[in-house]
DSSP file (Angstrom, degrees, kcal/mol; ACC not computed):
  #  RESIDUE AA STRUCTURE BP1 BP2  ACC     N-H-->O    O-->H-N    N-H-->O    O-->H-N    TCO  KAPPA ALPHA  PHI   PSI    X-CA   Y-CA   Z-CA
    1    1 A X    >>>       0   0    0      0, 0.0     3,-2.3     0, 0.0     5,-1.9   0.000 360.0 360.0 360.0 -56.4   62.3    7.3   83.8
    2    2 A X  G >45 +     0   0    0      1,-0.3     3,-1.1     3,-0.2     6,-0.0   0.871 360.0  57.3 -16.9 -66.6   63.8    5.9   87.1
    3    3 A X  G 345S+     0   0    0      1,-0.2    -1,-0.3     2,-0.1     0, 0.0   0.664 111.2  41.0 -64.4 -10.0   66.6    4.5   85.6
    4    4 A X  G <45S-     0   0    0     -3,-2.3    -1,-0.2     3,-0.1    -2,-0.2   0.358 110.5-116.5-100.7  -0.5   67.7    8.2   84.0
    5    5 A X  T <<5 +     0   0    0     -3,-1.1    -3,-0.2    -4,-0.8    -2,-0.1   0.714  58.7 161.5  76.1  16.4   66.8   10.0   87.3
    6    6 A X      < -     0   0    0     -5,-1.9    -1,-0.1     1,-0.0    15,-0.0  -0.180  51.5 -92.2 -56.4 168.9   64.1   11.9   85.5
    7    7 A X        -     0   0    0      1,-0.0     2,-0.5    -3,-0.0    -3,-0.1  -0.162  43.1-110.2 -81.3-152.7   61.6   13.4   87.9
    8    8 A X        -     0   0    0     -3,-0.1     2,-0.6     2,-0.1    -1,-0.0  -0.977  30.6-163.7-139.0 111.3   58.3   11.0   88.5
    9    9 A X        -     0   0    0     -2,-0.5     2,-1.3     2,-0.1    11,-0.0  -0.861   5.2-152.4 -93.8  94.8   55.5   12.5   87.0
   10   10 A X        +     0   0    0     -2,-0.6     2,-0.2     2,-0.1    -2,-0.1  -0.678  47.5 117.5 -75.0 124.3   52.2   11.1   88.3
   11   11 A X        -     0   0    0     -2,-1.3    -2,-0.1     3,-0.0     6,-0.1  -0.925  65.0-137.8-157.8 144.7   49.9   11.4   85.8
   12   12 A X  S    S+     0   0    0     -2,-0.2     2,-1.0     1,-0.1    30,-0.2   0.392  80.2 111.1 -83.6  18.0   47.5    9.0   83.3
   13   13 A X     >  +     0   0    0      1,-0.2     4,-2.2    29,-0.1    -1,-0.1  -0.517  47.2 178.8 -84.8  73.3   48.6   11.4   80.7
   14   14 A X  H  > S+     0   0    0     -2,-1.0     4,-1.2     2,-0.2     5,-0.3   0.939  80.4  64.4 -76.9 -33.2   51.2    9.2   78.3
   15   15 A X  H >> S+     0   0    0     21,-0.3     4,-1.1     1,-0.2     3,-1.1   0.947 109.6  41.1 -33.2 -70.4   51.7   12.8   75.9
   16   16 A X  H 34 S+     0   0    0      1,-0.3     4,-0.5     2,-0.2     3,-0.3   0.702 114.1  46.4 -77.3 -30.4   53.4   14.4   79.0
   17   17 A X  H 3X S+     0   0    0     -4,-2.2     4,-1.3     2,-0.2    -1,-0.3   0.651 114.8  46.2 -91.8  -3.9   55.2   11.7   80.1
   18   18 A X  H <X S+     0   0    0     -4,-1.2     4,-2.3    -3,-1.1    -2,-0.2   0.683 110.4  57.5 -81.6 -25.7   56.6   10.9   76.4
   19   19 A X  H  X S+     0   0    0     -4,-1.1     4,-1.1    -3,-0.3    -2,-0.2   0.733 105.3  47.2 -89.2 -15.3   57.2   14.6   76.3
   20   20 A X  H  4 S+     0   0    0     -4,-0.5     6,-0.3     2,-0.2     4,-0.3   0.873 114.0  51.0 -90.4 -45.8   59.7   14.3   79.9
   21   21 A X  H ><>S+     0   0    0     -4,-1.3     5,-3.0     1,-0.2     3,-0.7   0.941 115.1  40.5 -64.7 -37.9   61.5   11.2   78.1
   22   22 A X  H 3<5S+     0   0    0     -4,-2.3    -1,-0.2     1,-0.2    -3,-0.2   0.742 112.1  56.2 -80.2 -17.4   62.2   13.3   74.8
   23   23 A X  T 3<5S+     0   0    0     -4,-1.1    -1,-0.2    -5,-0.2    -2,-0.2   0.286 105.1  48.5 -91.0  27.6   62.9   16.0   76.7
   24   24 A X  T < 5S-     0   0    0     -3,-0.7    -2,-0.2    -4,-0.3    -1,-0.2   0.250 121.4-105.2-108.6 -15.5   65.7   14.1   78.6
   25   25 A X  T   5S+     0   0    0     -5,-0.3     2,-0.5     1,-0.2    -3,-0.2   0.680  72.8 142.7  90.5   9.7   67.0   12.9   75.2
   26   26 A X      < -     0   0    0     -5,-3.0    -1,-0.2    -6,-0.3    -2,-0.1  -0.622  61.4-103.7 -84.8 131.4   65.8    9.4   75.4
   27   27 A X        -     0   0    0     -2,-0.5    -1,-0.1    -3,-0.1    -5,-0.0  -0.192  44.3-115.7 -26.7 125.5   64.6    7.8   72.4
   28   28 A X        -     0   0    0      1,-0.1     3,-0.1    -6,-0.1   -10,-0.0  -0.468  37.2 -98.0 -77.8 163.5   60.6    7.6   72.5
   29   29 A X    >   -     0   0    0      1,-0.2     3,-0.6    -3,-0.0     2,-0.5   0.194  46.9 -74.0 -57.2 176.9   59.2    4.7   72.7
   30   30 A X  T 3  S+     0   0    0      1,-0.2    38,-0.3    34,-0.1    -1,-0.2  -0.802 114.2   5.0 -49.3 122.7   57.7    2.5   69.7
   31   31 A X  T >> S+     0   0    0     -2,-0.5     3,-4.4     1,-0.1     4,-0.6   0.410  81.8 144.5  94.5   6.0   54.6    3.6   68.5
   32   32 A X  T <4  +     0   0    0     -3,-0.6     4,-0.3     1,-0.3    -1,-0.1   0.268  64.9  71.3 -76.1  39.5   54.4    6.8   70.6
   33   33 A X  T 34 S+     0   0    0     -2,-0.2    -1,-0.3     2,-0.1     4,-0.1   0.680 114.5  30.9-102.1 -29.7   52.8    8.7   68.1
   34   34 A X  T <4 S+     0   0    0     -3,-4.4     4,-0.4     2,-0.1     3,-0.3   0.660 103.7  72.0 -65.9 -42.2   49.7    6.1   69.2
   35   35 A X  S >< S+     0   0    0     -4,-0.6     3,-1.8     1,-0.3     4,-0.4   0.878  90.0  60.6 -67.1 -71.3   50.5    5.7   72.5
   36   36 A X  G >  S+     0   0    0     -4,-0.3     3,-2.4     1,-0.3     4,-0.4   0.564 103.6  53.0  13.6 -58.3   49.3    9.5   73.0
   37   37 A X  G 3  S+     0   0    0     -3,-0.3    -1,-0.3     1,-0.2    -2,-0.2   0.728  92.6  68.5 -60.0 -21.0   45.6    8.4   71.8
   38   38 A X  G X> S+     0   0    0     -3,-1.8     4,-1.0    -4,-0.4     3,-0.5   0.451  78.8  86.9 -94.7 -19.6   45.4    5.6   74.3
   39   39 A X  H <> S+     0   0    0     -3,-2.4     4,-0.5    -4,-0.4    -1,-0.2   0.799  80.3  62.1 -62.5 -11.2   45.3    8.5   77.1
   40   40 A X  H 3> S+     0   0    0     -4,-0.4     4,-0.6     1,-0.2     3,-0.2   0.951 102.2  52.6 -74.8 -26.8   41.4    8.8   76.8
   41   41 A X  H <>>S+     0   0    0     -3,-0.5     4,-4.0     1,-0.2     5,-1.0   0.822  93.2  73.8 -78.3 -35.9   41.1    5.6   77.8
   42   42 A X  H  X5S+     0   0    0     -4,-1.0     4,-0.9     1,-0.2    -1,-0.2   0.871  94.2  38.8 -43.8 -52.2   43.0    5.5   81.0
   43   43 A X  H  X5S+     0   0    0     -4,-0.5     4,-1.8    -3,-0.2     6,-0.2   0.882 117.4  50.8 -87.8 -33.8   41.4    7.1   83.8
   44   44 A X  H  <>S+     0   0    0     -4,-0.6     5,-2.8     2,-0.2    -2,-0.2   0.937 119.6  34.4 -88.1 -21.5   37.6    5.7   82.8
   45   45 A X  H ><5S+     0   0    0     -4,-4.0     3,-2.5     3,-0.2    -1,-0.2   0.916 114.2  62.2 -80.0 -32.8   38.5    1.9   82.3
   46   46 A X  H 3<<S+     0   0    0     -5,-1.0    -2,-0.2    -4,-0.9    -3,-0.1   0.912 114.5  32.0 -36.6 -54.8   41.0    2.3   85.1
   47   47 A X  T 3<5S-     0   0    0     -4,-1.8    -1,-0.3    -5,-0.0    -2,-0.1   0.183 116.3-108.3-105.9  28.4   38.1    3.1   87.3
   48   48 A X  T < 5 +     0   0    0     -3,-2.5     2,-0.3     1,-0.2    -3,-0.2   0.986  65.7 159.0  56.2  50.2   35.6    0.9   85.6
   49   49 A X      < -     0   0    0     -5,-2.8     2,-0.3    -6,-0.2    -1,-0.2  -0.660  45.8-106.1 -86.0 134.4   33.9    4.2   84.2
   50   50 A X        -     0   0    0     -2,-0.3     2,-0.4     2,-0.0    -5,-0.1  -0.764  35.1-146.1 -77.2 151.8   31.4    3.7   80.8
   51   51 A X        -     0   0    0     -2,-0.3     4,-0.1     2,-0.1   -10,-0.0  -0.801  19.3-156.5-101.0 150.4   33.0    5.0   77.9
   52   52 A X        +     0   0    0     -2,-0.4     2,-0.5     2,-0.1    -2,-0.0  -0.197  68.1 106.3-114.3  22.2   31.2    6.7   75.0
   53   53 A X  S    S-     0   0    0    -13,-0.0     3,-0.1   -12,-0.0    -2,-0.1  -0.875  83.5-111.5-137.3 129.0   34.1    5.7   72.9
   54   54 A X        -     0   0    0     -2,-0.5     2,-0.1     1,-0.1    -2,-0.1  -0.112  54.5-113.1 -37.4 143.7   34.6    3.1   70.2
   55   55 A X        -     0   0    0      1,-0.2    -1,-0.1    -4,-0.1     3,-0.1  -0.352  30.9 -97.6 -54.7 138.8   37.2    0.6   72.0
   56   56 A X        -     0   0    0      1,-0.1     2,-0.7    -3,-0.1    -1,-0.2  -0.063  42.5 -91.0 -23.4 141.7   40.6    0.2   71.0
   57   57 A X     >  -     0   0    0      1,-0.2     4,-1.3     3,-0.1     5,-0.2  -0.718  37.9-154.3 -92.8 140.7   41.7   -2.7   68.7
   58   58 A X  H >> S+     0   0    0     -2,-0.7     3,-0.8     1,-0.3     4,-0.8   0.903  90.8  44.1 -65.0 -38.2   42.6   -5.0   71.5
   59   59 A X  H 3> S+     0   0    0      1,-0.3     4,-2.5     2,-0.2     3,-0.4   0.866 111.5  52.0 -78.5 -21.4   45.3   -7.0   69.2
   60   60 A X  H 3> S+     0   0    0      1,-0.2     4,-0.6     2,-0.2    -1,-0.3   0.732 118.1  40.7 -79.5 -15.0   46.9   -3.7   67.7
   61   61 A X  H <X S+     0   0    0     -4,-1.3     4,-1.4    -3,-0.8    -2,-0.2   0.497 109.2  58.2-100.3  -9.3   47.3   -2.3   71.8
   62   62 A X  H  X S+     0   0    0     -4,-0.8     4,-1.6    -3,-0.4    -2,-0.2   0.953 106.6  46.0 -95.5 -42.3   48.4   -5.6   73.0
   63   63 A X  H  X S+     0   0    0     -4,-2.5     4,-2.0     1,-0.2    -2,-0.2   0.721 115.1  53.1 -29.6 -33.9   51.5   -5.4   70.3
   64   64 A X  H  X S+     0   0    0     -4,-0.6     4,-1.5     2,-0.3    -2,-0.2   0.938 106.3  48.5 -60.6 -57.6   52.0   -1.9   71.6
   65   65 A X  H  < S+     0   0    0     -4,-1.4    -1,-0.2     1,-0.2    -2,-0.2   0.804 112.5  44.6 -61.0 -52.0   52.2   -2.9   74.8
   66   66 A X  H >X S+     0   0    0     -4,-1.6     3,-3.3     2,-0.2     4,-0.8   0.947 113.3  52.2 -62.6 -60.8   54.7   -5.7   74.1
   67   67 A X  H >X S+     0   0    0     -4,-2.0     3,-3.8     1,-0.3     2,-0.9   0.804 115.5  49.8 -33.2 -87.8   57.2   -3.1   71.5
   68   68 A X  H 3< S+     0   0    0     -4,-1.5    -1,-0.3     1,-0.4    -2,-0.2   0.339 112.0  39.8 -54.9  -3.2   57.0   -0.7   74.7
   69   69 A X  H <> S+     0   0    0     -3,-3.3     4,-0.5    -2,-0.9    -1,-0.4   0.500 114.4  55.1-122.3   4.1   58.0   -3.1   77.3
   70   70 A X  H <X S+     0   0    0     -3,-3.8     4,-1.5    -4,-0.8     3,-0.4   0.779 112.9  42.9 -66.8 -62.2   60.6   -4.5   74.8
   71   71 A X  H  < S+     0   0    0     -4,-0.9    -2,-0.2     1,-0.3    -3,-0.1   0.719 113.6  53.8 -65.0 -15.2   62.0   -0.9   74.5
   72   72 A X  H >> S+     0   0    0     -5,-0.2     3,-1.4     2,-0.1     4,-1.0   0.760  99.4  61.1 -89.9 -21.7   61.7   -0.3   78.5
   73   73 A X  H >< S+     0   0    0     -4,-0.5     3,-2.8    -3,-0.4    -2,-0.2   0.948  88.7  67.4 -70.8 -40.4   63.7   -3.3   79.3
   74   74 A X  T 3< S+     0   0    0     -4,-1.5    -1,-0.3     1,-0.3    -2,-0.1   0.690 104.1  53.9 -38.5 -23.5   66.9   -1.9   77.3
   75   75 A X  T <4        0   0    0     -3,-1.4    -1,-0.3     1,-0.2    -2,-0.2   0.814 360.0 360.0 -98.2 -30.9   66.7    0.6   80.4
   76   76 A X    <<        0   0    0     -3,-2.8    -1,-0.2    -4,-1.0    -2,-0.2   0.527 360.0 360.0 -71.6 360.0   66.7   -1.9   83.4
C-alpha cells in the first residue's frame, strides 16, 4: 500500500484492506478470497485472547502467508 501511496488504513480487518488495494487497481493478493476468513482470528491470538473457534490449518496459512509475501515483494 506504501509503495502506491494508498492511504494507511489501521485496521486487523484484511476484507477492508483487500478492498483499498482493489480499489486502487492493484491485483489482490493470492488467496484473498481466504485471506478474508483469517480476520476472526487476528485481534484474539494477537492479544493472547481464547478462541471458541476451530484453529486454522497451520500448513494451509503458512503457504498463504509465503504466496502473499511473494506477491508483496513485486511491490518493493
Amino acid at each position: 500500500m506504501a509503495s502506491h501511496d494508498l492511504l494507511q488504513v489501521r485496521t486487523h480487518d484484511l476484507g477492508e484492506l483487500l478492498d483499498v488495494v482493489e480499489g486502487a487497481g492493484i491485483e489482490a493478493p493470492p488467496g484473498s478470497d481466504w485471506l478474508n476468513d483469517l480476520s476472526i482470528y487476528a485481534v484474539p491470538m494477537r492479544y493472547d485472547d481464547r478462541l471458541d473457534l476451530e484453529p486454522p490449518d497451520r500448513d494451509a496459512v503458512v503457504r498463504l502467508v509465503d504466496e502473499v509475501g511473494g506477491w508483496a515483494a513485486r511491490f518493493s
